[in-house]
NUKE-96306 format. One line per 4 residues: number of its first residue (from 1); their letters; for each residue x, y, z of C-alpha. Coordinates in steps of 0.5 Angstrom, whole numbers, plus 500, padded with zeros to 3 digits. Each point is the difference from the previous one (the first is absolute). Layout:
! residues N
NUM = A = X:Y:Z ~ ...
//
This chain:
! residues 478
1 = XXXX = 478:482:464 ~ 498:507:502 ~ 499:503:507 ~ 494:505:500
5 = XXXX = 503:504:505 ~ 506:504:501 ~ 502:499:507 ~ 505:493:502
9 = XXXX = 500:494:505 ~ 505:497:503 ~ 499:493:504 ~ 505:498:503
13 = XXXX = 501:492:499 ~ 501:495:506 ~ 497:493:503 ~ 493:502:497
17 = XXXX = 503:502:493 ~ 506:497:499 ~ 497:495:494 ~ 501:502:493
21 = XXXX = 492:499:499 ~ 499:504:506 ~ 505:506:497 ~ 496:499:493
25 = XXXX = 493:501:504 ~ 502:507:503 ~ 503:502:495 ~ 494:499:496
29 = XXXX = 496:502:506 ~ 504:507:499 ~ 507:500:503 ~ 504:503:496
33 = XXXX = 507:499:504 ~ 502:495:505 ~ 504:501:506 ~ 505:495:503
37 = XXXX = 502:502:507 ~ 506:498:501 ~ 499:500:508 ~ 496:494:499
41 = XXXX = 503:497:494 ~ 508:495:499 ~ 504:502:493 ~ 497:493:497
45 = XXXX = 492:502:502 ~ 502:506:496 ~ 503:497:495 ~ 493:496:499
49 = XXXX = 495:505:501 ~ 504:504:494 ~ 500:495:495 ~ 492:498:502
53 = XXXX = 498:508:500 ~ 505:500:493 ~ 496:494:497 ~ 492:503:501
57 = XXXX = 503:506:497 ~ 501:495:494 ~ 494:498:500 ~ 496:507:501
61 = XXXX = 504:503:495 ~ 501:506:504 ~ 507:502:504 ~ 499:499:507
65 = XXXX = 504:504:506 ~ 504:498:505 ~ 502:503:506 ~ 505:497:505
69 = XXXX = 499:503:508 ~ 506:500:504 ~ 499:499:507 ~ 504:506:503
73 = XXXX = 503:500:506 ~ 495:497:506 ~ 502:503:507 ~ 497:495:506
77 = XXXX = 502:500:508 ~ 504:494:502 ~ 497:494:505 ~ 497:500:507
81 = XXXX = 502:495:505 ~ 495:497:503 ~ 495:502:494 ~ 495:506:500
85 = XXXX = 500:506:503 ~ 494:505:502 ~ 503:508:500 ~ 496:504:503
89 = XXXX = 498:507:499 ~ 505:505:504 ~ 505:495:500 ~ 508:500:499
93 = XXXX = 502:495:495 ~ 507:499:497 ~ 502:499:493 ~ 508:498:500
97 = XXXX = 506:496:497 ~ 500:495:506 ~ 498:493:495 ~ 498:497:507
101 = XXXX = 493:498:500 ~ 494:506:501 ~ 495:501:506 ~ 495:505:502
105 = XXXX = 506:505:501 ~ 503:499:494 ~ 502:497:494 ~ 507:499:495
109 = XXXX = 498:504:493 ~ 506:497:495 ~ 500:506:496 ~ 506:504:502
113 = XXXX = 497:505:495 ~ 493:502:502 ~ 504:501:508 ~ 504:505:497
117 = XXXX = 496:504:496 ~ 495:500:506 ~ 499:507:503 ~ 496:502:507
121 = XXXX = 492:502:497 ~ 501:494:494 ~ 494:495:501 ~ 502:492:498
125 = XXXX = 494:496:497 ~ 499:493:502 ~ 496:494:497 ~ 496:505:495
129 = XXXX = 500:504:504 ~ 495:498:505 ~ 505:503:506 ~ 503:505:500
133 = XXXX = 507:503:503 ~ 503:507:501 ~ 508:502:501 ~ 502:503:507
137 = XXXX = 507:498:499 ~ 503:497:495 ~ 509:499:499 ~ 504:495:495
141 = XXXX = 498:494:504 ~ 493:500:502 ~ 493:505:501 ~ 497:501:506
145 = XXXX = 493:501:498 ~ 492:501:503 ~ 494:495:499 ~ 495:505:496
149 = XXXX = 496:495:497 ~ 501:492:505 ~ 498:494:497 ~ 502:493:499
153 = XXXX = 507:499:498 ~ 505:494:497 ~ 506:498:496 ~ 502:502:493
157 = XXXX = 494:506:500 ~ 500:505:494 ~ 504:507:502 ~ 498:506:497
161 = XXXX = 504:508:501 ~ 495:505:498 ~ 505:505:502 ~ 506:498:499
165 = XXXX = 504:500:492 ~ 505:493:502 ~ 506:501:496 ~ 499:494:496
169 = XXXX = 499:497:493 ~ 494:498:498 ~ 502:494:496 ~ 503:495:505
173 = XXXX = 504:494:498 ~ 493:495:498 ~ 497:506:496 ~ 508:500:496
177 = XXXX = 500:493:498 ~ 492:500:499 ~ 501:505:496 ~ 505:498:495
181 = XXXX = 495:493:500 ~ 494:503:498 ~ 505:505:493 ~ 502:493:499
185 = XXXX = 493:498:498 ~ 499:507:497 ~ 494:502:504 ~ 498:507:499
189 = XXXX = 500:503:505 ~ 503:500:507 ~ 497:503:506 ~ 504:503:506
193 = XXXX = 497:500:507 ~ 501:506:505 ~ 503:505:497 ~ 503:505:504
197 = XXXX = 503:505:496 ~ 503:500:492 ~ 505:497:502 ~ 498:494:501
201 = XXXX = 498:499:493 ~ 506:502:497 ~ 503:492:502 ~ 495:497:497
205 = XXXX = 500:504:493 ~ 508:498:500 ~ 498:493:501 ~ 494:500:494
209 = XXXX = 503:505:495 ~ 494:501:497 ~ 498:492:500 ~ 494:501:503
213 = XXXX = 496:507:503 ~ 501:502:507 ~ 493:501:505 ~ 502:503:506
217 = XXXX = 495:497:505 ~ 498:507:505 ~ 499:497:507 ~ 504:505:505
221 = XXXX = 499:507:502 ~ 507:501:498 ~ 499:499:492 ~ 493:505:501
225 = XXXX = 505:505:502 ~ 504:499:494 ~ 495:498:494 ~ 501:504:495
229 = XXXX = 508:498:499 ~ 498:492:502 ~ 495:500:493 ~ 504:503:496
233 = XXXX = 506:495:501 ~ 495:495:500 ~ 496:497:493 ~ 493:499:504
237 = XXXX = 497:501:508 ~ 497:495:504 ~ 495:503:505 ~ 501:494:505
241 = XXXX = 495:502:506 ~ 500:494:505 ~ 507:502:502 ~ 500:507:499
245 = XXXX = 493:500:504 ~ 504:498:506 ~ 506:505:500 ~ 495:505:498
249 = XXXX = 493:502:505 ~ 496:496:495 ~ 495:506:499 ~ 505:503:496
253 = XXXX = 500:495:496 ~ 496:501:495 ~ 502:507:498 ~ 507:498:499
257 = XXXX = 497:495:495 ~ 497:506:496 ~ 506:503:501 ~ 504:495:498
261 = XXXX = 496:499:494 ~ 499:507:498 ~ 509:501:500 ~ 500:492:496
265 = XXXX = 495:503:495 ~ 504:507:499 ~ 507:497:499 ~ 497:495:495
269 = XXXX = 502:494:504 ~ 495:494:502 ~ 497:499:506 ~ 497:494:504
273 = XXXX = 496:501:506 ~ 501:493:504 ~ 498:497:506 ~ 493:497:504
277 = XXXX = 496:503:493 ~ 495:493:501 ~ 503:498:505 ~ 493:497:503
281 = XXXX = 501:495:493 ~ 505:496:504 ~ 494:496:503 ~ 494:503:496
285 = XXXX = 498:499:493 ~ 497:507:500 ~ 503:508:503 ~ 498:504:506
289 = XXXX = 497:506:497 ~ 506:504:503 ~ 505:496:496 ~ 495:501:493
293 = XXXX = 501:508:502 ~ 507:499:501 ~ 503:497:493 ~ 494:505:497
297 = XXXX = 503:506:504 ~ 508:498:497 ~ 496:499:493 ~ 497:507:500
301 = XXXX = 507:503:502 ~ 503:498:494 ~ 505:495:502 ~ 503:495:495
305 = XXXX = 498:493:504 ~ 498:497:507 ~ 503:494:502 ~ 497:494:503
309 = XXXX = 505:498:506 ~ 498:493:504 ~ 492:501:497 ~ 503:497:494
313 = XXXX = 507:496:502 ~ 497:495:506 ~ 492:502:500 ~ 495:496:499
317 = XXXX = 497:504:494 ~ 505:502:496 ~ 497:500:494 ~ 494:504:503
321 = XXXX = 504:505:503 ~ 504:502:494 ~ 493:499:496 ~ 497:505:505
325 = XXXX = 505:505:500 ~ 499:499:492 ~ 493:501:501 ~ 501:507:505
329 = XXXX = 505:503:496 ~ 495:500:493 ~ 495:502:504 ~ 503:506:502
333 = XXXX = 504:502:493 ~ 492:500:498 ~ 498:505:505 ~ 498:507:498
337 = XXXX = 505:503:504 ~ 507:496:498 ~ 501:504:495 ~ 499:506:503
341 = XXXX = 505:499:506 ~ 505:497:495 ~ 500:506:496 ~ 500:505:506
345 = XXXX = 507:497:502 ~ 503:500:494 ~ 506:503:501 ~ 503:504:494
349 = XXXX = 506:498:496 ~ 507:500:501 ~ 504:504:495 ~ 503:495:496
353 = XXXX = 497:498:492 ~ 499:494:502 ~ 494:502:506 ~ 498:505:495
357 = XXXX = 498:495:495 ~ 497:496:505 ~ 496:505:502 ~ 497:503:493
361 = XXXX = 499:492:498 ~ 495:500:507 ~ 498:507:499 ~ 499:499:492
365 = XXXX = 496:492:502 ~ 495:503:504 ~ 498:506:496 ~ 500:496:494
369 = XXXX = 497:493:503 ~ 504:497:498 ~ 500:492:500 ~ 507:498:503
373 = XXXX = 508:503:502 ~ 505:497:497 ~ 507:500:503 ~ 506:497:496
377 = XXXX = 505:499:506 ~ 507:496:502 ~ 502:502:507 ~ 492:502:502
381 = XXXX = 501:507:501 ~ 494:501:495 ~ 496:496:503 ~ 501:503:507
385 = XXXX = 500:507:497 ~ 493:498:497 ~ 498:496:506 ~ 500:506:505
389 = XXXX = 497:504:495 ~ 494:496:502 ~ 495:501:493 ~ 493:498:500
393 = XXXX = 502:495:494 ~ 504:494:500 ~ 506:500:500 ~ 505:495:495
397 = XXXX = 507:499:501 ~ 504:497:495 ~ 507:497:502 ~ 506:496:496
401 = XXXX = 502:498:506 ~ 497:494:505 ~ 503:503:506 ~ 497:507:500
405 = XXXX = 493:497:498 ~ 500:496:506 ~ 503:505:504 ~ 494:505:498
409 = XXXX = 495:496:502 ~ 500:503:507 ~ 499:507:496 ~ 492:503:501
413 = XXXX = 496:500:493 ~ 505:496:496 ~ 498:495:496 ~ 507:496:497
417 = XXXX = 502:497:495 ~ 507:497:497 ~ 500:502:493 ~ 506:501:496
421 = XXXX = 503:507:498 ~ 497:504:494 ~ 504:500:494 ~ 498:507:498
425 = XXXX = 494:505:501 ~ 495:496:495 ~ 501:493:504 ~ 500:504:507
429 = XXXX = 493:502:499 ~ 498:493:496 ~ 502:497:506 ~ 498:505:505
433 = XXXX = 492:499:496 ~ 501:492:499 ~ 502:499:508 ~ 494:505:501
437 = XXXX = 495:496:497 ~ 502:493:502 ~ 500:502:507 ~ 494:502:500
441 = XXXX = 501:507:501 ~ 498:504:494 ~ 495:498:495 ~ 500:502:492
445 = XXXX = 499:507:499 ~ 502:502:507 ~ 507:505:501 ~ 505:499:505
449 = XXXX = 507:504:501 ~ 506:496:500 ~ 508:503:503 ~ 505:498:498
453 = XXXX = 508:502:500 ~ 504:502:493 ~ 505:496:498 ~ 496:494:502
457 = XXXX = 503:496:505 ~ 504:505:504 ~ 497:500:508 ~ 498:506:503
461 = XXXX = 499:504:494 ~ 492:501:500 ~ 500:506:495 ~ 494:499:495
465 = XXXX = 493:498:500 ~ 495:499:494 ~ 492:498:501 ~ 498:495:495
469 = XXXX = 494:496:498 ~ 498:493:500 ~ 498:496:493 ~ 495:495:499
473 = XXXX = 506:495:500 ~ 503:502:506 ~ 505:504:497 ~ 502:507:502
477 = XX = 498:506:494 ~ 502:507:502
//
């Protein structure tokens, strides 16, 4: 079973989506990774959803990727005492450590960490933003603050601090024990939420040790600031625009997601644009107009995968929203102009033999229309390196190990494949051919150019690539 086109879909698993029939029909309907949001999800639902996923991977034949989503820390006021609260324009309103309950003048916010990182002129967020305080006095035990924007206010609303870098980890005791939970189900990947600084990534790679590949969700004006350094440190990047949309004026948010997209794809890292992208499909079996035009803007940029968060987990049309995004994603592969925005933004090779072989096996496929590239990988580098070079052909990953299969399931334009290592040069282009016709990649008489590292069976050591062609039989001649 093959995809015809390049770009991923995660769909994110929930009451809509929980049964294993439900998970086959996405997948068949074209996702490609599922998401496990650990904010809403107990170690035994993680432990079914896991074995359910592993079980249409049987049945499809095909490996499946796994990504675990920690909730990351959640910053949310205390109480009122008499329930909720108008704050008006202009007005004074009081953020403090008194665990009293909260009025029109005040409130206790029990995180003694966001009340020291305060400064007059930072601005706090509250309730997705829909009001918004500025700092006039801000101390250890509380911050006075102004009303910039009033509204309705009431217990455990949701805080956000734009302006302030809070001097604490990313990863809270939950994500801890969560973590650990989903490696011992040996997911593929872990997701880390609001991410502030490189930092915050190093707990996380302590605990996974290689286990699982680290996505680092950029949802704070903070990570912004320090992007280059979080992508290198990190194995993918999410482009997670509801929260960052709320620390962040949201019409900056769409530059920062090509940004965003264009650093991923220059680093050689996968990078998932998520949030909102048929978010109307909740409730409707067909897209707004705008939503189409988003997930086409994200394919057209070169982004590894777009993600379906509630659409697919607790919606009323998740197999329609998957199969919607399916549909956009192929159309626009088929546009005229996608090749040419992809191949405008290629970024040139690192200086390594690894990327200058990956490069001239894109280069020598399109020049030679060549059916497919075939890369032999142990870690999945190559496949990545391929992958970012974004060839105009498939490209077939060939891998002795399931996990890294699973894992590159998230990668643009890669076609996985669990395939034991070749034995010798003749049998690495014997097999290379044979997986290449049976996949339905190239037919007899077609050519398609295989990498490959020597001595067989050493990772990260790409050094070598041989054109070949099909047989009549399937079997590679040179």
């Amino acid at each position: 079973m093959r995809r015809n086109r390049r770009v991923k879909i995660l769909a994110t698993l929930g009451p809509s989506s929980s049964e294993q029939d439900i998970i086959e029909t996405l997948y068949r309907s074209g996702a490609d990774v599922f998401r496990i949001n650990m904010s809403h999800t107990d170690h035994d639902r993680l432990k079914m959803l896991v074995e359910r996923i592993r079980s249409v991977e049987e049945n499809v034949g095909r490996p499946i990727g796994i990504l675990a989503d920690l909730q990351g820390p959640k910053l949310r006021l205390g109480t009122f005492a008499d329930g909720p609260v108008m704050l008006k324009n202009g007005a004074s309103f009081t953020l403090d450590a008194d665990t009293s309950g909260g009025d029109v003048n005040r409130v206790h916010l029990p995180h003694p960490e966001i009340l020291q990182a305060l400064e007059p002129g930072h601005r706090l967020l509250l309730d997705d933003g829909k009001v918004q305080l500025l700092v006039k006095e801000a101390s250890a035990t509380k911050a006075v603050t102004e009303v910039m924007v009033g509204g309705k206010m009431s217990d455990r609303k949701g805080v956000s601090v734009p302006d302030s870098e809070i001097a604490t980890s990313a990863m809270t005791e939950k994500d801890h024990k969560d973590l650990i939970a989903a490696l011992d189900q040996k997911v593929d990947w872990v997701a880390l939420s609001f991410v502030q600084r490189p930092d915050d990534l190093a707990e996380v790679r302590k605990i996974t040790r290689g286990r699982a590949g680290v996505l680092a969700k950029i949802e704070k004006p903070q990570a912004i600031g320090r992007l280059d350094e979080i992508i290198e440190l990190s194995d993918a990047i999410m482009v997670a625009r509801g929260d960052l949309g709320v620390e962040m004026p949201l019409e900056q948010v769409p530059g920062l997601q090509k940004r965003i997209t264009r650093a991923c794809r220059r680093a050689g890292k996968p990078v998932v644009i998520a949030t909102q992208m048929l978010e109307s499909m909740i409730n409707s079996p067909v897209p707004t107009r705008a939503e189409v035009s988003d997930v086409a803007t994200a394919v057209f940029e070169g982004a590894d995968a777009v993600m379906l968060s509630a659409e697919s987990a607790a919606g009323d049309f998740p197999v329609e929203a998957v199969s919607t995004m399916d549909k956009i994603a192929h159309q626009v592969e088929q546009d005229n102009n996608y090749q040419n925005i992809i191949y405008a933004q290629r970024a040139e090779p690192e200086a390594t033999g690894a990327d200058a072989i990956s490069a001239a096996a894109r280069q020598i496929a399109e020049t030679l229309n060549l059916a497919a590239v075939v890369c032999y990988t142990t870690s999945g580098a190559t496949g990545l390196r391929a992958s970012r070079e974004r060839p105009s052909c498939p490209v077939i990953v060939l891998s002795p190990v399931l996990a890294t299969a699973r894992r590159l399931s998230l990668g643009w334009g890669l076609h996985c494949v669990v395939s034991e290592d070749a034995a010798n040069e003749e049998d690495m282009i014997d097999r290379a051919c044979r997986i290449s016709y049976s996949e339905e990649f190239a037919k007899p008489g077609q050519r398609i150019i295989v990498t490959a590292g020597v001595p067989f069976g050493t990772p990260g050591s790409t050094n070598m690539l041989r054109i070949a062609f099909v047989g009549n039989d399937g079997q590679g001649g040179i």
